[in-house]
Kinemage of the C-alpha trace (Angstrom):
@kinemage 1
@onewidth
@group {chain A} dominant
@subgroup {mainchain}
@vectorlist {calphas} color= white
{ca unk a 1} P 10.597 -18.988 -13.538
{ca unk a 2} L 11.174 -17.707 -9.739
{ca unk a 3} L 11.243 -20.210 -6.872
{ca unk a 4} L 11.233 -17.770 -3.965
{ca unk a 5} L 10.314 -14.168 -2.873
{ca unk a 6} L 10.998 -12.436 0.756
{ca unk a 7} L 12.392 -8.948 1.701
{ca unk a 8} L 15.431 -7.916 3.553
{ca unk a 9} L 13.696 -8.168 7.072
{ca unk a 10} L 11.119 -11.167 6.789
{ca unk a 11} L 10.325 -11.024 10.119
{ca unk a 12} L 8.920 -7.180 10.092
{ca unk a 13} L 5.171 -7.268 10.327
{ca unk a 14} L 3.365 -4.869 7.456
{ca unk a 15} L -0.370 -4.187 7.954
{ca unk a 16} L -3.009 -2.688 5.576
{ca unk a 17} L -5.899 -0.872 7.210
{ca unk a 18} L -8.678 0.373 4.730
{ca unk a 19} L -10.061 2.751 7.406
{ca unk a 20} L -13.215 3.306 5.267
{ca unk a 21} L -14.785 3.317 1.891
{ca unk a 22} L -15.405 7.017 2.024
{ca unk a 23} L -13.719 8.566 -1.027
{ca unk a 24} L -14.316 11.949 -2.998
{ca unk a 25} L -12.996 10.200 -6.005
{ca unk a 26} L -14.927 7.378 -7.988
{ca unk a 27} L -12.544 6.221 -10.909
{ca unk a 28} L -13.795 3.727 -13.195
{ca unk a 29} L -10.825 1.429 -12.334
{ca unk a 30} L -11.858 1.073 -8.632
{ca unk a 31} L -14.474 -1.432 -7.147
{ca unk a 32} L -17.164 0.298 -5.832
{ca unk a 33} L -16.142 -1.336 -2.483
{ca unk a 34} L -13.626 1.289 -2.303
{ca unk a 35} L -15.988 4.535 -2.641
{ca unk a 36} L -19.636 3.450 -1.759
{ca unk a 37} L -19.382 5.237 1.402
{ca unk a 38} L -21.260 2.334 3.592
{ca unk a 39} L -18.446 1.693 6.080
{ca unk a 40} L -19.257 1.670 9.359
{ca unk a 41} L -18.383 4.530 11.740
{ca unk a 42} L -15.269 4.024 13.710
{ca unk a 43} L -14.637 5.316 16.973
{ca unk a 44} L -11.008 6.723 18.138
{ca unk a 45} L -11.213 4.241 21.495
{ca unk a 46} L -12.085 0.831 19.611
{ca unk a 47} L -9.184 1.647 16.762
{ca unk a 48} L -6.984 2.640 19.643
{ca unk a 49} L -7.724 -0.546 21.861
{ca unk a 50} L -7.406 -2.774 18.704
{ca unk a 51} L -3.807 -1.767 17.588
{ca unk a 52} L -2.728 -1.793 21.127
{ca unk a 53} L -3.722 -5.784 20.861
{ca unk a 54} L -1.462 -5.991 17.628
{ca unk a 55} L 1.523 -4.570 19.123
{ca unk a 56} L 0.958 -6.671 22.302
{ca unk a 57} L 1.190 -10.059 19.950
{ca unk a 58} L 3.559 -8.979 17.405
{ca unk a 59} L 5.737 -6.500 19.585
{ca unk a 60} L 8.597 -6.561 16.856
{ca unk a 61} L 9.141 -4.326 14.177
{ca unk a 62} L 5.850 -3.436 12.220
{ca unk a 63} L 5.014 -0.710 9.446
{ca unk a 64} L 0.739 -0.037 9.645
{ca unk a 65} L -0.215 1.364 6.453
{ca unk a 66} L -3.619 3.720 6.161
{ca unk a 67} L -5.732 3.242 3.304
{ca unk a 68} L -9.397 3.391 2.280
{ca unk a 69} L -11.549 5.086 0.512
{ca unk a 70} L -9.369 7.818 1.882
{ca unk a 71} L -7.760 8.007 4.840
{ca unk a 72} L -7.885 11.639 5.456
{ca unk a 73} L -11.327 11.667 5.642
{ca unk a 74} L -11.835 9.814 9.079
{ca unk a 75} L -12.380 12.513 11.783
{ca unk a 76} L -9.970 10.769 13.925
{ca unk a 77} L -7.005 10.327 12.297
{ca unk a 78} L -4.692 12.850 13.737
{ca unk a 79} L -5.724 11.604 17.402
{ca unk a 80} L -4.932 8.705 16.201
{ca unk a 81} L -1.581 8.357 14.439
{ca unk a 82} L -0.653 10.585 18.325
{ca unk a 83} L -1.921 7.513 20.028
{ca unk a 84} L -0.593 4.616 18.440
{ca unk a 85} L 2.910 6.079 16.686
{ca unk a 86} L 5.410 4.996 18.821
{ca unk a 87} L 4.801 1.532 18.274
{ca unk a 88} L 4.539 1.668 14.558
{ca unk a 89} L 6.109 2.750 11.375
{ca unk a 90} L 3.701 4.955 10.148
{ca unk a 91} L 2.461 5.166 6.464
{ca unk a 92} L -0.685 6.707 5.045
{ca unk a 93} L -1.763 5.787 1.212
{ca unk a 94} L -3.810 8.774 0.131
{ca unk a 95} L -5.359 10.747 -3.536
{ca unk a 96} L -3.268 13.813 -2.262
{ca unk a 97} L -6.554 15.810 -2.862
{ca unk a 98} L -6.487 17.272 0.749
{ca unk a 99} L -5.828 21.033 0.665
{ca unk a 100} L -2.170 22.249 1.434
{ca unk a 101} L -3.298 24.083 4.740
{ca unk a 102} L -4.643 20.830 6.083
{ca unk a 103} L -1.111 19.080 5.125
{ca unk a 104} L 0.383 22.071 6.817
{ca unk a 105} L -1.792 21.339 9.927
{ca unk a 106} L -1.547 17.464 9.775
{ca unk a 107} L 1.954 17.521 9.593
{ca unk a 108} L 2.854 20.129 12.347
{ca unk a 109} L 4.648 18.810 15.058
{ca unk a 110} L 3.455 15.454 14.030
{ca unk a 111} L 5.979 12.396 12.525
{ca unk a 112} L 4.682 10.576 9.643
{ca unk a 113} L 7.154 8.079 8.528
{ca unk a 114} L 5.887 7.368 4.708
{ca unk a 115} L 3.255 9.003 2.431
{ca unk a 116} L 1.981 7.338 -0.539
{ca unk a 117} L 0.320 9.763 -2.805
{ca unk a 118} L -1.748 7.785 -5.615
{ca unk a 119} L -1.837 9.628 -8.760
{ca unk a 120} L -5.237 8.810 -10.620
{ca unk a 121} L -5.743 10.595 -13.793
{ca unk a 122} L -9.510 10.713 -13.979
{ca unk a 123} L -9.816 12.772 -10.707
{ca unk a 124} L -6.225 14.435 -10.182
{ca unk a 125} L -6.219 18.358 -9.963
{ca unk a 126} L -2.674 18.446 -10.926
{ca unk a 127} L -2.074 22.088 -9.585
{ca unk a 128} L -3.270 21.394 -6.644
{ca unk a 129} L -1.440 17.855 -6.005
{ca unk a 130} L 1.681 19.739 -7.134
{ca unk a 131} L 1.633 22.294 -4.363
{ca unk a 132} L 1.037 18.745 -2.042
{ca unk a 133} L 4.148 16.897 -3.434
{ca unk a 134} L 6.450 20.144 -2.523
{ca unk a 135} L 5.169 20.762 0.903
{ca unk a 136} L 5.464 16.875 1.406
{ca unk a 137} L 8.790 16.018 -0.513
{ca unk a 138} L 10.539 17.276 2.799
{ca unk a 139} L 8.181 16.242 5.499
{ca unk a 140} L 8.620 12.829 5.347
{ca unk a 141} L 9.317 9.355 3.142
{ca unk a 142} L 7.360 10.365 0.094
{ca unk a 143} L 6.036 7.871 -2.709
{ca unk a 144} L 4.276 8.875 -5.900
{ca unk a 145} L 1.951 5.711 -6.663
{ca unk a 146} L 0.963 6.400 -10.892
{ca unk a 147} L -1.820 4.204 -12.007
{ca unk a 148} L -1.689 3.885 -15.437
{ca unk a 149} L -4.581 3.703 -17.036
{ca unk a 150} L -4.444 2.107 -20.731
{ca unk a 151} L -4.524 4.968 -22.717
{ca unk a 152} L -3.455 7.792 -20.374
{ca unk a 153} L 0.200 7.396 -20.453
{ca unk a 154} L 0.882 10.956 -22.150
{ca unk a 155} L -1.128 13.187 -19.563
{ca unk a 156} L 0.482 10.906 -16.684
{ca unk a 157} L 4.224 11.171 -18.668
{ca unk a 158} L 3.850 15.156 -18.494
{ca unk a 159} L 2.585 15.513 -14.736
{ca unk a 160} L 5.545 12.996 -14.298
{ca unk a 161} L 8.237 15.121 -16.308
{ca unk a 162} L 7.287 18.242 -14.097
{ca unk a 163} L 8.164 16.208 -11.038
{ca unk a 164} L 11.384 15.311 -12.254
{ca unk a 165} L 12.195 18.232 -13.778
{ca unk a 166} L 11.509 20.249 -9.915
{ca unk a 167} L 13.944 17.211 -9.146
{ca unk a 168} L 10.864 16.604 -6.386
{ca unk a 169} L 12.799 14.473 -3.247
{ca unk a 170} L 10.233 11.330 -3.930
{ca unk a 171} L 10.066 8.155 -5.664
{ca unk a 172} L 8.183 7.418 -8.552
{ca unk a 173} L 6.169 3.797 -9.117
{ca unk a 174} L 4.301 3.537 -12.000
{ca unk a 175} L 1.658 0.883 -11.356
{ca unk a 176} L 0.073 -1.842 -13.413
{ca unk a 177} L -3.481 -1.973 -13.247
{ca unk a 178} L -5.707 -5.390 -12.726
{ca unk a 179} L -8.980 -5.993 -13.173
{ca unk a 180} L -11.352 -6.723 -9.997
{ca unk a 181} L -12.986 -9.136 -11.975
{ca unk a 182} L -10.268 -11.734 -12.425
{ca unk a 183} L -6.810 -10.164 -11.076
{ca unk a 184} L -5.462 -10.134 -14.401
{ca unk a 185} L -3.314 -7.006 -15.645
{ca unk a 186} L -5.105 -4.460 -17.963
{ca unk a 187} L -4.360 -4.663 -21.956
{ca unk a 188} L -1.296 -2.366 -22.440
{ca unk a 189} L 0.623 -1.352 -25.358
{ca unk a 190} L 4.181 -1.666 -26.301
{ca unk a 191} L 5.139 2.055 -25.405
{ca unk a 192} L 3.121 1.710 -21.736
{ca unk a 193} L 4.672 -1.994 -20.843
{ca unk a 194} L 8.287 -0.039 -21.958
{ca unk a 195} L 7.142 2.633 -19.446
{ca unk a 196} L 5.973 0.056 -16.905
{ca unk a 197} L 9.559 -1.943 -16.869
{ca unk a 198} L 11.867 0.441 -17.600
{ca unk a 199} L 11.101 4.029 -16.119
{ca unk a 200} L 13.169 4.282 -12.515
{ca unk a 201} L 12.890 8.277 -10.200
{ca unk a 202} L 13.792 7.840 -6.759
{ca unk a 203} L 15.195 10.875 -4.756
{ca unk a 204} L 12.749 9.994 -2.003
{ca unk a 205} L 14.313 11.239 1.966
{ca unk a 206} L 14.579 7.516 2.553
{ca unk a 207} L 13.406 7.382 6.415
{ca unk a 208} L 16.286 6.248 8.677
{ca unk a 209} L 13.620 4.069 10.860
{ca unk a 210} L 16.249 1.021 9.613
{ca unk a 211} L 13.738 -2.103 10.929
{ca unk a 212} L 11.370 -1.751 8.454
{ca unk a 213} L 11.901 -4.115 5.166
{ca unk a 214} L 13.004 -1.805 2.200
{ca unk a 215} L 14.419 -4.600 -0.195
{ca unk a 216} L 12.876 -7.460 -1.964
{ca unk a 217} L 14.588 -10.530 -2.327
{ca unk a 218} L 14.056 -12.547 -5.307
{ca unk a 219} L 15.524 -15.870 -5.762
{ca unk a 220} L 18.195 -14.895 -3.467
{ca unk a 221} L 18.573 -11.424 -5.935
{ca unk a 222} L 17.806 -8.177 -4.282
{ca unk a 223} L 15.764 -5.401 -6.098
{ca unk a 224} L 13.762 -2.396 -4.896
{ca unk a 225} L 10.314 -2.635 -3.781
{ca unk a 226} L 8.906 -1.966 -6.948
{ca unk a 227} L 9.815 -4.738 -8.503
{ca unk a 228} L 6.758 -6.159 -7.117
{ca unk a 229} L 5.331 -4.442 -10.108
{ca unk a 230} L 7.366 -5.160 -12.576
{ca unk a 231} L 6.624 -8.944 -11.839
{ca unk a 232} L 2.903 -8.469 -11.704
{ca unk a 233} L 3.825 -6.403 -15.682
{ca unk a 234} L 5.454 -9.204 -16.140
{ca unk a 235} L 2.856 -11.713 -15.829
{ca unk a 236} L 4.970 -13.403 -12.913
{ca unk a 237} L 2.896 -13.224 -10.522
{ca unk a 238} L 1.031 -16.717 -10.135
{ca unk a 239} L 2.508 -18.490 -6.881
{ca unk a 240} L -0.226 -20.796 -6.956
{ca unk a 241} L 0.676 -23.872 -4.744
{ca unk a 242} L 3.263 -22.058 -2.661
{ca unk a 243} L 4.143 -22.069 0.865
{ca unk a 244} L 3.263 -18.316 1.621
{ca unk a 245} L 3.629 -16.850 5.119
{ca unk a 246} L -0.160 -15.451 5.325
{ca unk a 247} L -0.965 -13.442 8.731
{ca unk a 248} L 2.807 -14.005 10.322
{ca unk a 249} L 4.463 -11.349 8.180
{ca unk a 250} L 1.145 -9.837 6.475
{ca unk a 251} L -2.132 -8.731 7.902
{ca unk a 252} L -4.998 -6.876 6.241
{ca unk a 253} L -7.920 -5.025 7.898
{ca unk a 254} L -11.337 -4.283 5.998
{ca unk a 255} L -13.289 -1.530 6.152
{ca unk a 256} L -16.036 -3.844 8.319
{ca unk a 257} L -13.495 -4.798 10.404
{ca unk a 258} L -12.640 -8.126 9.645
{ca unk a 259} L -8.465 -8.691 9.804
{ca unk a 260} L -7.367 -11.084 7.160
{ca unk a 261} L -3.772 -12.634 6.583
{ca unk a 262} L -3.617 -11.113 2.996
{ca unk a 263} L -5.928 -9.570 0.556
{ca unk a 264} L -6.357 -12.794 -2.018
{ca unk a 265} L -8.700 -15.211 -1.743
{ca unk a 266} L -7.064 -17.744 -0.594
{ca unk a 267} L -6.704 -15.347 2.434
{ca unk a 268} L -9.484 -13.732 2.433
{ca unk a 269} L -11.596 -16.960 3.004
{ca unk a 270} L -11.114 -16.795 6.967
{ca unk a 271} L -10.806 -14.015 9.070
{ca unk a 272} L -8.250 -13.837 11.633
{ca unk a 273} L -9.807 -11.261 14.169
{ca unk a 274} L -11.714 -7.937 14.156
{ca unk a 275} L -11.669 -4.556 15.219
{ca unk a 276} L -14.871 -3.761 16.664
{ca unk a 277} L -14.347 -7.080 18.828
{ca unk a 278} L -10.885 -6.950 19.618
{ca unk a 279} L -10.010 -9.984 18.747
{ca unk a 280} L -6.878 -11.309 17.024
{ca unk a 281} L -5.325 -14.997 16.134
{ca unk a 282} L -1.872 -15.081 15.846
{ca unk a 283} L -0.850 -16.697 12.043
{ca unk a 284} L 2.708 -18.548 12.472
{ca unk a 285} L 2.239 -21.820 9.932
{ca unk a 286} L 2.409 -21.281 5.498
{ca unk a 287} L -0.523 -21.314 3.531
{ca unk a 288} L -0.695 -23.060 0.022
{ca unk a 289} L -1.609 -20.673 -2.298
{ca unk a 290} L -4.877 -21.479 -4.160
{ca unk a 291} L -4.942 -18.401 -6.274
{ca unk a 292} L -4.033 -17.929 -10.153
{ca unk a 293} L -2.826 -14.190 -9.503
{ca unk a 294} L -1.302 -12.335 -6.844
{ca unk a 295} L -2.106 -8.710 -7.668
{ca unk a 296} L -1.270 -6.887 -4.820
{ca unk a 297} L 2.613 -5.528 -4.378
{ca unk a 298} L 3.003 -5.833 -0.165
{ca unk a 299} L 0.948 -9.539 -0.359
{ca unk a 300} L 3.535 -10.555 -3.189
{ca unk a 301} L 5.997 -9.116 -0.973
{ca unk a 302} L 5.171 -11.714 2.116
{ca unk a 303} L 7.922 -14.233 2.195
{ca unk a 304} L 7.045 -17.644 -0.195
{ca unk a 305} L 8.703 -20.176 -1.987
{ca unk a 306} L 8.163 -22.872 -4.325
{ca unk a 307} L 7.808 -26.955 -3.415
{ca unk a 308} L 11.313 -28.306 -5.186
């Protein structure tokens, strides 16, 4: 049993934008939500005005992460990261199925602080995400995300073994998947919950931005930020009836627009602003959690702690 969870800078503000639901990938593990390409279309002036609001109410330390669907696909993105970077710590989550000539003209003359490359075995063309990870390992903070997929850890173990054996400047996560349905972590077997707790790779060029959280704190223990997946392999990830610090340390932006504290339910019930109307309500009191699962690593990284 755990009675309380923050990270090594509590007060540092992370926020998930899922730019769109445009994706060239549709794995059988993702909600359509992610990849039915219905999002509406987002100009670079309303993004721009909108995340000049968040840094005006949270002007501290804050890391804005890029999601989707897949990031890379909005028109606007390198206009974008130029207009906005100084004021964030910048981190896009992407397939890595760009081609290396537009990495090599994203990342000219342009700073991306993190890149979180999700590995997904149904879609991956490992050549080609290969050539990504070695132009990338040097360009910036760079994360291999591995979502294993019950049954797939051989094919994932080998495309991991070539990584480590280039001695690739990254860190590897291998990821837990949970069903959509009901949160709850996908059937594994002995060998992949061995491979889920035990396997550790990090040579990542660890950013030397030093604001930004990079610990998590665990009943006054410190691990890496990982460990948020090891607890959710673990099956200890039910803070139901804590005091969680929704929206002041956390904030999540849908595809629609809509900002949300977190991305459960018990977050997810109220929005706290929106994009296209440039509005935003500053979060500063706990929530009690109402949820059975936390499934989501940076939400189970927002500080909480149990009633004792």
């Amino acid at each position: 049993m755990i009675n309380s969870i923050t990270t090594d800078v509590p007060s540092s503000l992370d926020i998930e934008w899922v730019i769109n639901n445009y994706c060239n990938f549709n794995c059988s593990y993702c909600t359509p939500d992610l990849y039915g390409n219905t999002s509406r279309a987002l100009d670079l002036p309303i993004a721009v005005e909108f995340f000049n609001t968040v840094h005006q109410q949270h002007p501290g330390i804050k890391m804005l992460s890029l999601s989707g669907g897949e990031p890379t696909l909005w028109k606007h993105l390198p206009e974008f990261v130029d207009s906005v970077a100084s004021d964030y710590f910048f981190h896009i989550i992407t397939n890595g199925s760009r081609t290396l000539d537009w990495w090599r003209r994203f990342m000219y003359n342009r700073k991306i602080d993190r890149i979180t490359i999700s590995l997904h075995v149904e879609q991956i063309d490992w050549n080609k995400t290969f050539a990504n990870i070695e132009f990338l390992q040097n360009q910036t903070d760079l994360t291999l995300l591995v979502l294993l997929k019950p049954g797939s850890k051989e094919i994932l173990e080998q495309f991991v073994k070539r990584i480590t054996d280039a001695k690739i400047n990254a860190s590897i996560k291998i990821k837990p998947l949970t069903s959509h349905d009901n949160r709850s972590v996908y059937n594994y077997n002995e060998d992949e919950k061995l491979w889920l707790q035990d396997f550790s790779y990090n040579k990542a060029n660890i950013n030397s931005y030093s604001g930004i959280a990079k610990r998590l704190i665990v009943d006054g223990k410190e691990h890496s930020m990982s460990y948020a997946y090891k607890l959710v392999a673990g099956g200890l990830n039910n803070f139901r009836g804590w005091n969680c610090n929704l929206g002041s340390s956390r904030m999540f932006i849908w595809h629609d627009g809509n900002v949300f504290p977190a991305t459960c339910k018990t977050a997810m019930r109220k929005p706290i602003g929106n994009v296209f109307s440039n509005t935003l309500e500053v979060k500063t009191s706990s929530t009690k959690c109402a949820d059975e699962f936390c499934h989501c690593a940076p939400d189970i990284r927002i500080t909480k702690s149990r009633d004792v």
